[in-house]
N, C-alpha and C positions, 0 to 999 in steps of 0.2 A: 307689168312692172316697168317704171321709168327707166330709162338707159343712162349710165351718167354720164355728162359732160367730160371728152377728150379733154386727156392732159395736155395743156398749153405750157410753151416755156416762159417766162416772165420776157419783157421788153420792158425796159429801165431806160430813162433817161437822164444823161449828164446831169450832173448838183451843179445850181447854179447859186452859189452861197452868196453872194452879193444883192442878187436878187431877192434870194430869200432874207436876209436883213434887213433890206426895204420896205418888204413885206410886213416883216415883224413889226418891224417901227410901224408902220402904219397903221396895222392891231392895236399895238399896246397907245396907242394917243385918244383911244376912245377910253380908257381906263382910267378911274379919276384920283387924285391924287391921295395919297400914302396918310392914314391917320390912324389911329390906337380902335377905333371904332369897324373901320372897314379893312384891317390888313385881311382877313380869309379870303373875303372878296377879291380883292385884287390879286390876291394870289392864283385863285381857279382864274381870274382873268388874262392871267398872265401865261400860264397853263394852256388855257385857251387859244390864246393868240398864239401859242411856239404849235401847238394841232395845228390849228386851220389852217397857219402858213406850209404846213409841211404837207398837209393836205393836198391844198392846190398846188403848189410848185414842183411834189414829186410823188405824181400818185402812179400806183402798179397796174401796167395797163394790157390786156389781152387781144388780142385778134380774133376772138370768138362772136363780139359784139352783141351776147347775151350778158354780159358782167359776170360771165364766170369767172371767178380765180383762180390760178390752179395751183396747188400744193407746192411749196417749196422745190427744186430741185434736187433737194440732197434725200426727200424723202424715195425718189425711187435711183435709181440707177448711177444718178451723177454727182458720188458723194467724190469730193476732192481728195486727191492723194494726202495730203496734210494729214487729214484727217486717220490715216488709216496706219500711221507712224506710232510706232507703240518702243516705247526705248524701255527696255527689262532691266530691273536691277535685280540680280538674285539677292536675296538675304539669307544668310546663315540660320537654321537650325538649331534650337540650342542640343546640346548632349549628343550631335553628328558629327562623324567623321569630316573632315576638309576637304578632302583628299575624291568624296562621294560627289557627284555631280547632281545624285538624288537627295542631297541633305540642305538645297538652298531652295528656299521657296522663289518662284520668281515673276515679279510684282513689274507689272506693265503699265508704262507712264503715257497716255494719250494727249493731246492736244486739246486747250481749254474747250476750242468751240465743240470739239467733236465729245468732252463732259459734258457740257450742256447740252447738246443733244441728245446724250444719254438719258440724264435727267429730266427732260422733258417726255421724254417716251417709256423712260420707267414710270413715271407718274401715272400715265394712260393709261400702258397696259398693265399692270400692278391693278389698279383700279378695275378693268374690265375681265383679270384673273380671277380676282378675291368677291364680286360682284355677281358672278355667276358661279361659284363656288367648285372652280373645274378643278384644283388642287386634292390630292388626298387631307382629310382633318390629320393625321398623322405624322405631316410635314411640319416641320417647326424650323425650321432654318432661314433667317431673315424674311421674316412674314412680321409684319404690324401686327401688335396683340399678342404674341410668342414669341417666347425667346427658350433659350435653353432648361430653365425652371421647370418648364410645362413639359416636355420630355423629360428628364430626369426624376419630376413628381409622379410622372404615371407609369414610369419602370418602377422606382420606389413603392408605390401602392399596390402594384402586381405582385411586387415580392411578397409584402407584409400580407396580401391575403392569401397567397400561397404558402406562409408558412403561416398564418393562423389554424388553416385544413391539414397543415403539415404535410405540405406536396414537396416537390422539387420544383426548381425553374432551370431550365438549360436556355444558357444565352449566349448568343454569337454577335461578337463585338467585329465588329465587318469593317475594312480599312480598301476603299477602291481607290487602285493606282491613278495616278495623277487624272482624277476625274473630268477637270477643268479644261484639261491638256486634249481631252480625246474626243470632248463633244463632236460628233460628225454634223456638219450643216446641213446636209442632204434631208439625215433623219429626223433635224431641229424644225427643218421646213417642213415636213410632211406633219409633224406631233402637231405644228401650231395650224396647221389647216385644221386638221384634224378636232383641234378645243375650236376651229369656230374666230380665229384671231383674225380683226381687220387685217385685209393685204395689207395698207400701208404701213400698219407696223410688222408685219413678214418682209416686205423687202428689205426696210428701213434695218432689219438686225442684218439678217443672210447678208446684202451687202456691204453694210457696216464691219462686219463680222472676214469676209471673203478677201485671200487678198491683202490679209496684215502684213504690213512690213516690220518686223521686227528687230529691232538693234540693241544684242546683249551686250550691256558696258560692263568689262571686267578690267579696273584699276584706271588707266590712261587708254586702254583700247577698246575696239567692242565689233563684233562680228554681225554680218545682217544677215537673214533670210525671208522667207515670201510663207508664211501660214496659211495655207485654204482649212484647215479644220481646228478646233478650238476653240475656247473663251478667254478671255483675256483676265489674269488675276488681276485683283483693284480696280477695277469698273461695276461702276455702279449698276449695271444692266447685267453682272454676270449671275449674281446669285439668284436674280428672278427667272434668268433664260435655264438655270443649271435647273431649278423646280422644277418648270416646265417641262423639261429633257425626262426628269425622274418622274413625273407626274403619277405615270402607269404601273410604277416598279411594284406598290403593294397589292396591286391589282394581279398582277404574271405569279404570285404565290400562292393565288389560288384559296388563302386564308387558312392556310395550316400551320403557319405562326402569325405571331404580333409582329408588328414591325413597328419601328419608328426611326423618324429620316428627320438627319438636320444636317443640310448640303449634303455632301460626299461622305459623312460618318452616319452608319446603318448599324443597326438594332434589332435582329430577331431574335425569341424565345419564344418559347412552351413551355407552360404547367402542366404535371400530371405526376402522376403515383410512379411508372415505370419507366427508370433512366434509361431502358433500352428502348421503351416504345417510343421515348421521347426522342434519342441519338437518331434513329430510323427516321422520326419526322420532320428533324433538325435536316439531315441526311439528303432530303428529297427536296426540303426548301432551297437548300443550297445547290441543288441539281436546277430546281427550275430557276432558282435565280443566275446562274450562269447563262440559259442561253437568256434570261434580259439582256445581260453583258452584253452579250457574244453582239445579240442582234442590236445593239445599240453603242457598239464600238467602243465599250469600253472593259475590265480588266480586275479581278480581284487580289486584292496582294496575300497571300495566304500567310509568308512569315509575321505580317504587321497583325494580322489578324487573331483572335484567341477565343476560344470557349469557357466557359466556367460553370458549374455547375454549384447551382445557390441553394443551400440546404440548413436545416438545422443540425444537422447529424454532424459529429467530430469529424471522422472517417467517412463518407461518401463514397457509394459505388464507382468504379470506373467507367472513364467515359468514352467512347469513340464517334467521332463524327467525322466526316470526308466531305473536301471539295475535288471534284474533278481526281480523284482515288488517291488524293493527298488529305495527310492526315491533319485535321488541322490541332493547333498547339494547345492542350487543356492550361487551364491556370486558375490557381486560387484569389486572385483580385482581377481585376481590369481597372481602364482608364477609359471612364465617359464621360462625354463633354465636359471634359475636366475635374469629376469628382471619380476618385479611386474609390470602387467599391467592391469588399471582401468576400466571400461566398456565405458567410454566418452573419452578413451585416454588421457587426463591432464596429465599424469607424474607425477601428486603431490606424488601417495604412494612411487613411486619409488625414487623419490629423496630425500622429508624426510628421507626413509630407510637406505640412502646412505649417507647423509648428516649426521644422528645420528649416524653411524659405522662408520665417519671418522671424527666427534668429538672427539672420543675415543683415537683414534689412535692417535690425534696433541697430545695425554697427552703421548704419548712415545717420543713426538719430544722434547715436552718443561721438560720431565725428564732428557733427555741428552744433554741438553744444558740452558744455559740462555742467555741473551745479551753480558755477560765479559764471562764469563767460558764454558766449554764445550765440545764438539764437533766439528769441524771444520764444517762451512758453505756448502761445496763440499761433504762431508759424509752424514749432513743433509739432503742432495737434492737427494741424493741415495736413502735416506730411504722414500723421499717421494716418488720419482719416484715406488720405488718397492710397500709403502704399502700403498698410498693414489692415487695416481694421477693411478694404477690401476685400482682403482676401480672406480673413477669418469670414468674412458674411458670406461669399460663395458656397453657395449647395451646402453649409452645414446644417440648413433646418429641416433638409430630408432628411438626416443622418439619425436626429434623434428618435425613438430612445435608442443608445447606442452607449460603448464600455463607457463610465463614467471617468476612469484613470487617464484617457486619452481628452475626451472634453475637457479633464482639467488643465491639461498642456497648455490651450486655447488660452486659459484665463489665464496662467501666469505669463504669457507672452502680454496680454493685455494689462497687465501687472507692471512688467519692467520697461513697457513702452511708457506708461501713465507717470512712472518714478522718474523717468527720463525727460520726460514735458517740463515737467513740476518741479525738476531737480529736488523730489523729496527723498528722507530718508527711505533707508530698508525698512527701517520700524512700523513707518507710517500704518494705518489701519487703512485698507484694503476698499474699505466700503466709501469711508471718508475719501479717498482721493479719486474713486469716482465722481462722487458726489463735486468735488471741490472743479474737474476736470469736464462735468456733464458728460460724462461716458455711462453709458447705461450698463449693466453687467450682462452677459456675452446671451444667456440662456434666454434673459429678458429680450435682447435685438434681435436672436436667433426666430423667438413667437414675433415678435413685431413686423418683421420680415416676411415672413410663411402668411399672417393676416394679409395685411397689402397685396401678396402674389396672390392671393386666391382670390380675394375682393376684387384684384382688377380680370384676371384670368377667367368671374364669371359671371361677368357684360354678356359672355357669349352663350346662349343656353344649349347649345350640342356642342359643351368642351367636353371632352374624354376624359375629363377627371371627375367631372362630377358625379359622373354614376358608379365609378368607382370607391369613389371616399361614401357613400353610399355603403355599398356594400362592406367596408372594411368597417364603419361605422356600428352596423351589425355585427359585427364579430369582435366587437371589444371585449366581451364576455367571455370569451374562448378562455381555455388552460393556458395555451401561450401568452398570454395579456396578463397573467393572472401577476406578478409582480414585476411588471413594464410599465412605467409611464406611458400614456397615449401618444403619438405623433404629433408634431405640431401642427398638422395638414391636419388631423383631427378635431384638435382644439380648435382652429378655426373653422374648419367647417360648422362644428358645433354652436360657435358666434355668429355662423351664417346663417344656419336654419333658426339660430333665435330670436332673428327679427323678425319685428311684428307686422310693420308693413310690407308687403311684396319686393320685389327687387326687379327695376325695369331689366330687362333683357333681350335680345337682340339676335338674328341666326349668324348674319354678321357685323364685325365693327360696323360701329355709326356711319362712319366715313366712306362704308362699299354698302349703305343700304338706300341711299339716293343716286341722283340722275349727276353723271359728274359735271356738266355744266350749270350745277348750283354749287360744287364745290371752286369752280372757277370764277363762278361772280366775283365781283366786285361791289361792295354795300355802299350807299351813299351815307357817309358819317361825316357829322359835324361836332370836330370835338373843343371848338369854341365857338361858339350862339352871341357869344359881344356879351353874356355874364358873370359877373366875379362871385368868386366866394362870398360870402358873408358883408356884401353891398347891401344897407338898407332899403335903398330904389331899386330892388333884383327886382320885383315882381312890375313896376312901371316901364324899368328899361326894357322885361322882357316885349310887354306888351304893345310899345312903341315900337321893335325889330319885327315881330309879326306884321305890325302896320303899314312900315314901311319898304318892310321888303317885298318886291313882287312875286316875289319863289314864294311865298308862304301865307300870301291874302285870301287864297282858297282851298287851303289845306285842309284838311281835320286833322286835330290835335289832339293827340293819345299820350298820356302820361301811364306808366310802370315806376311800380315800386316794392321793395321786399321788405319783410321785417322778420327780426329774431328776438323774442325779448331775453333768451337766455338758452345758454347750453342745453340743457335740456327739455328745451320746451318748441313747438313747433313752428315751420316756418309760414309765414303769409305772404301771399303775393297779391297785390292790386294794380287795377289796371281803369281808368276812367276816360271817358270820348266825352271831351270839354266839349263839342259840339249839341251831341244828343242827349247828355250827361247819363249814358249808359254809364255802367261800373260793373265789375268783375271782383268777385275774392274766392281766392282760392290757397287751402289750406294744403301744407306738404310737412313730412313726419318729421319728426325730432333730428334725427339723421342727414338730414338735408341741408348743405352752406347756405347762406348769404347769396353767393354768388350763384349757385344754382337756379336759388327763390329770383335773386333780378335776371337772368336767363329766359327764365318760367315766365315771367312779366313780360318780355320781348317776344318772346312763342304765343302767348296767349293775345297779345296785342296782333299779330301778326293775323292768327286765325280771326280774329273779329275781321281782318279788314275783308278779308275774303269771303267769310258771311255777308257782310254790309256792300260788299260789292261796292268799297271806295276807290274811289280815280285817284285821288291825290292826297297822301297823309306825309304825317311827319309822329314819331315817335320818339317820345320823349323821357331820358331814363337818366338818374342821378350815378347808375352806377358806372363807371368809365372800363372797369376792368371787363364787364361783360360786353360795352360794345369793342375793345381792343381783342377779345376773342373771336368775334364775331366779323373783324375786318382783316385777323390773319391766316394765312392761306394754309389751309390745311394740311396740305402734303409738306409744307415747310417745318410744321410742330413738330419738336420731339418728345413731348408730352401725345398722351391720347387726348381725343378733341372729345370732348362735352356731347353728347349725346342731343342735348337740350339747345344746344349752337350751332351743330349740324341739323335739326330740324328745321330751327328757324334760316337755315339757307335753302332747305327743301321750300319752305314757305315763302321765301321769299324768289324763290326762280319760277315759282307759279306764278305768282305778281309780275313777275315781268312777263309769263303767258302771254297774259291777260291785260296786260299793257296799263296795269296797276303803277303808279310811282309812288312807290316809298322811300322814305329817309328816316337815317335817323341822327339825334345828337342830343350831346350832354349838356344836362345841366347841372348849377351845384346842390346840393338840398339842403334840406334849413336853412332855404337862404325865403323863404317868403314868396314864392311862386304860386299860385293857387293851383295850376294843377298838380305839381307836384306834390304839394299841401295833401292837395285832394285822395291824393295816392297812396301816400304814406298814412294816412289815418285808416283806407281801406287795408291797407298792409298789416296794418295793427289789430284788425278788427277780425282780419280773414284767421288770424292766429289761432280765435276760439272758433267762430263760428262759420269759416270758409268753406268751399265743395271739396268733399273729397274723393273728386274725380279730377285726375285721378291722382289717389295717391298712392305715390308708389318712392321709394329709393333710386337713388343711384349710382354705380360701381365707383364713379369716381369723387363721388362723397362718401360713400362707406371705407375707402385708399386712406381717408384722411384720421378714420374710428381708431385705426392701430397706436399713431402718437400719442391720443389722450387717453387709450388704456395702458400703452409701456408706461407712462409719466404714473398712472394710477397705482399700479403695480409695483414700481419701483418705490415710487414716496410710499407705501405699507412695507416695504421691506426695509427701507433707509429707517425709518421710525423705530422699528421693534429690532434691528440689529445692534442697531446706534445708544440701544440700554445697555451692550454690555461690551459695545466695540465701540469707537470711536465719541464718546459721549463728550469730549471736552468740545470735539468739532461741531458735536450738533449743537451745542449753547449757542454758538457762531451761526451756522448756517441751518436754518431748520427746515425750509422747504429745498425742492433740488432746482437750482436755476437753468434756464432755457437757456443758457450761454454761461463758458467761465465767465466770471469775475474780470480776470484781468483781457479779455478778449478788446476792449477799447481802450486799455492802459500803453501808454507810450515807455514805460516803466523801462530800466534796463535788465537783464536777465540777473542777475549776483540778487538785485532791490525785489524784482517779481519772486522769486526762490526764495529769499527771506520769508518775505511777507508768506508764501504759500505754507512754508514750514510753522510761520508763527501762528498761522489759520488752522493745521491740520495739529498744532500739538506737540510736533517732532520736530525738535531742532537744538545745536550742537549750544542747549544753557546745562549751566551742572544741574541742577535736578532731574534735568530727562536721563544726561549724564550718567548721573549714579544708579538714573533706575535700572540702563540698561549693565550697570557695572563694569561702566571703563574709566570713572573718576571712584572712589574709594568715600568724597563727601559731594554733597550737595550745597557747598556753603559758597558765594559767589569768592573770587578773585580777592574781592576786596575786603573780605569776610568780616566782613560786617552784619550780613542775613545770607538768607536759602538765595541762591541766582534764579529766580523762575524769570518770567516776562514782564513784570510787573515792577521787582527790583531792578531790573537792567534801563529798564526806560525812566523808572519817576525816583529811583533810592541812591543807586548806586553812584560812586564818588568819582569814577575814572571815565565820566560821558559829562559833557554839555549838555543841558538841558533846559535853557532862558528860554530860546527860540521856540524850541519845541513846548513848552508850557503856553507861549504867550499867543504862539500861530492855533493852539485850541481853545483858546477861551477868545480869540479873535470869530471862531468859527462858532462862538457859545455855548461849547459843548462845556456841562456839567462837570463840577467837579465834586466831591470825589468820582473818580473813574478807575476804570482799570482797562489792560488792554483788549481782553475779551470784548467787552463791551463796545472798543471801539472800532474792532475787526466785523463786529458784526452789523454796524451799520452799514458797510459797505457804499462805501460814500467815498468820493472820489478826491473830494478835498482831505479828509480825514488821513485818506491812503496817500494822498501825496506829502502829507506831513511828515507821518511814519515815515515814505521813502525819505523823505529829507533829511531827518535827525540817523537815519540807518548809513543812507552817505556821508554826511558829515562826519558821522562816529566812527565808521568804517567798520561796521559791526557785522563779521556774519553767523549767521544763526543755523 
């Protein structure tokens, strides 16, 4: 085995920037001048020229005189003090004492460079963690792919099959003292030999890490000290280093409970028949887990800590469990990852909880606005979206089925927030001001929600939930089920197992099941070729740029193309070598985007070239958003990456092996290009008669199934509620729209409020009046006729109405009319006339 090259320290030489602008200039005068035809060109040239000068005038240079380079210096020993300056701000607690020194969390502020540094070696090692799968599957605490859902799902499904068999669950809700605070480095060092971790990322943390200097600010002052052990809270490197720390911890239990870990908050329980055998096994886990502690320098807080005992029974046995011969606290709820749950599962504490914390918050909606003044309607709905209707969507789709009295709190909260948007009445029907507001009814977003988490959750085929919901799946039939609605976890799994084609899957995310210097590549994209849109001469200009450019006289030219003729029909992908006029079609299920199929097209083009064993191609695809996926860096996304994106980087870092040159860029289609032509007819063609190898789905197109089943579901129940509730609203609105109405209206809030009350029915005319009996008639002001909406606009004596006649028959709208009819066009002109004649009149409704 080679020996490696001795680390050298870098030898730099003085910036001589004048020189280097000489330089430059003498680059860039071979570049030819500026025209609508060549700017790309001149741009990489220019690109070019700022390289090469920086190249030669300041390159890093060794004393080895093999061209070794050697590593950074901050990677091993000689990180700068700057760097290791950490200023704490404590932040308050909420519901803590002041007075407690334990009640402020305290959030450590590094120096930019030394984040970036962070982040560039969380990238790696993250990557070389999750790649070799040294983590327990049990972990879910800032890991890509799991979030809190995924624990909470699979304590939830424990429950419900343990009371399907009618067990008990004893579970110990575990609170470790300042976790963060006591990591020892010593033991951090020895764990990460131990998984196999490059040194240079063991030194890069230990000394990163060793040695903080710390400066807690409180108010105008702030005290320093020197940290050798700990993690710093708010760095982005801590909650990967904290997993790492805990890696072993389910492993030291020896498997006589579950566990489940996210960071520093821990989970153990046991099912079984006997609460005592159970206390006893609870008993000895919490034995072996202390000397984890002990031997890993860290600490369990027993008062924070509590047991509960999950039962269906009223009355439950008593319980005793001990840590270190303290007794720990029994309790009928607990708090996990933020969803309170009760020991009979009812959902009452949790929704109360959430029902009171989003009382609070309607009093910030109805501060910034009222029914006339305010706020605009569309800003309102922002703010619930962000700070109410978040939190109704937390963990309440584990909850169900669960007491229906408390889920209905949920919906009147989303009730008096909708009336508050809308500025509609109390009367209003409940269905209609969804509808009018595109809020979906709570039980509907609650499944919508539970699909997506499971669809995306099972990319991964050894997720812990799926053998679970499995087995609970079987036992829908039990006594216990016998008048419960299923689980929502149910109901979708049930949509999961009833697709028809396969579902690709994965042992890990896409993104740790290749070599990571394909996730670091760089793709050669061109995303303008010198083609316009819909140019007659697309297909002679293209053919002239081929001709003339030198890059691409000896290319092979590979055209991708996808096609969908319709929702439910299948996807095509084609793929044609203008060269050999090879073609390619290939068929993908009903279930599958657009954007997947041109994906698919880029993947299969990729593999041809590697079969054909091409030197030099260019790949040619009309869809821009697949290569704009395809050129952003993966670790960057906060979406999950495409399965089908990340291959094609797998495919294409072999190409570079192999000293293969591929590009790729866009062109526009239907713009008359033959090969693109070419493609797109095979796209069309593969739809019927493509390969169906392989087909198969994928998670992040079945993510997408949940919208257009909410939408399906909701329009069957907006149709058949809307005959005997809100039926004037539906004459107006009859499908549910993908956005309020007034979401692009500049309108003022008093004119938006009118118009919404005149839409939904409810609003302050005498006939609604009388119906609710706070007027005695229903005869207008003027009493001349009934006051409905119809007299007040086109009858009634005490309104101007020239303008407003003449600005409709200007727009050619039909007379006779009424104003139903004209609210339900929904037509912007229409509505701004109403607003007009409503300000002018000073009418409100």
């Amino acid at each position: 085995m080679s020996k490696a090259p001795p680390r050298l320290k870098y030898k730099l030489k003085d910036a001589n920037w004048s020189l280097f602008r000489d330089k430059v200039q003498q680059n860039l005068s071979t570049i030819p001048p500026l025209n609508d035809n060549n700017n790309h060109l001149c741009a990489e040239a220019f690109t070019r020229a700022l390289l090469q000068a920086a190249e030669e005038l300041f390159p890093i240079k060794n004393n080895s005189g093999n061209g070794y380079i050697p590593s950074p210096p901050w990677w091993d020993s000689n990180i700068h003090p700057s760097w290791k300056i950490h200023e704490v701000i404590p932040i308050h607690k909420p519901d803590k004492p002041i007075n407690d020194p334990s009640s402020y969390r305290p959030i450590a502020l590094a120096s930019v460079i030394s984040k970036i540094s962070e982040h560039l070696v969380k990238n790696r090692l993250e990557w070389f963690i999750e790649s070799k799968g040294l983590l327990s599957p049990n972990q879910f605490g800032f890991r890509k792919g799991r979030s809190t859902m995924d624990s909470l799902s699979i304590f939830m499904t424990d429950l419900r099959l343990a009371f399907s068999y009618n067990k008990f669950v004893l579970a110990a809700f575990l609170d470790v003292s300042a976790a963060y605070d006591n990591v020892n480095l010593s033991i951090l060092k020895q764990k990460m030999i131990n998984l196999d971790n490059p040194q240079i990322f063991i030194r890069f943390t230990i000394n990163l890490l060793s040695g903080r200097m710390l400066k807690v600010i409180s108010e105008d002052s702030y005290q320093s000290r020197i940290a050798w052990k700990g993690i710093p809270q708010g760095s982005v490197l801590s909650p990967l280093i904290y997993n790492i720390y805990s890696h072993d911890l389910e492993a030291s239990l020896k498997g006589k409970v579950s566990t489940l870990q996210y960071a520093d908050d821990l989970l153990l329980y046991v099912s079984g028949d006997s609460v005592d055998n159970m206390s006893d096994t609870m008993t000895y886990s919490l034995k072996l887990l202390k000397v984890w502690l002990d031997n890993n320098c860290l600490s369990l807080s027993v008062p924070k800590s509590s047991i509960v005992l999950f039962s269906r029974m009223r009355l439950p046995p008593p319980v005793s469990v001990f840590y270190n011969n303290i007794r720990v606290p029994v309790k009928s709820e607990a708090t996990f990852l933020g969803v309170i749950l009760d020991s009979r599962l009812t959902g009452i504490p949790h929704c109360y909880y959430i029902s009171a914390k989003c009382e609070k918050i309607l009093n910030i909606l109805r501060c910034l606005s009222g029914v006339w003044w305010g706020a605009h309607p569309f800003s309102l709905k922002l703010l619930y979206n962000a700070l109410i209707r978040s939190i109704l969507d937390y963990g309440t789709f584990i909850l169900e089925p669960c007491n229906a009295v408390a889920l209905h709190k949920l919906d009147i909260i989303q009730s008096k927030a909708l009336r508050i948007i809308a500025g509609a009445m109390r009367s209003s029907p409940i269905n209609a001001l969804q509808v009018e507001c595109s809020e979906a009814p709570l039980h509907l977003r609650r499944q919508f929600l539970c699909d997506r988490f499971l669809f995306r959750a099972f990319e991964v085929y050894n997720h812990p939930l799926y053998s679970r919901l499995r087995s609970l799946l079987e036992c829908m039939d039990y006594t216990y089920w016998a008048h419960k609605s299923p689980p929502c976890l149910i109901v979708s799994f049930q949509k999961f197992l009833a697709l028809q084609a396969p579902t690709h899957r994965s042992q890990f995310l896409p993104i740790f099941c290749v070599n990571y210097d394909a996730l670091i590549l760089k793709p050669s994209i061109l995303f303008d070729f010198g083609v316009c849109k819909q140019d007659p001469s697309a297909n002679a200009k293209f053919i002239n740029i081929l001709d003339s450019d030198s890059r691409w006289k000896h290319c092979h030219l590979i055209f991708s193309d996808s096609s969908k003729p319709g929702s439910k029909e299948c996807v095509g992908v084609g793929v044609f070598h203008q060269q050999f006029g090879i073609v390619q079609k290939i068929k993908l299920p009903p279930e599958t985007s657009v954007f997947t199929g041109e994906c698919f097209g880029l993947l299969k083009s990729l593999e041809y070239i590697l079969i054909m064993k091409l030197k030099n191609s260019i790949i040619f695809t009309d869809a821009k958003s697949a290569l704009q996926a395809l050129e952003r860096f993966p670790f960057s996304s906060n979406r999950n990456n495409h399965p089908v994106i990340i291959a094609c980087r797998d495919l294409l870092y072999q190409c570079c092996i192999k000293n293969y040159t591929v590009s790729f860029a866009w062109i526009p289609g239907h713009s008359g290009i033959f090969g693109n032509t070419k493609a797109d007819s095979l796209a069309k063609a593969a739809v019927n008669d493509g390969d169906l190898v392989p087909y198969k789905n994928f998670c992040c197109d079945l993510a997408l199934l949940p919208k257009y089943q909410l939408l399906n579901s909701w329009t069957h129940i907006w149709r058949s509620s809307s005959q005997t509730i809100g039926r004037y609203y539906s004459t107006i609105q009859v499908d549910i729209p993908p956005k309020p109405w007034f979401s692009n209206l500049t309108f003022g809030k008093a004119i938006t409020s009118t118009l919404i009350r005149m839409r939904l029915g409810h609003a302050c005319i005498p006939l609604h009046l009388a119906r609710l009996k706070l007027l005695p008639s229903d005869i207008c002001e003027c009493g001349n006729d009934v006051g409905d909406f119809n007299h007040i606009f086109f009858a009634c004596p005490r309104h101007d109405r020239s303008a407003f006649i003449s600005s409709l028959l200007s727009i050619k709208i039909p007379f006779p009319t009424s104003i139903s009819v004209l609210l339900s066009y929904v037509n912007i002109d229409v509505y701004r006339i109403l607003a007009s004649f409503i300000f002018h009149n000073n009418i409100k409704l």
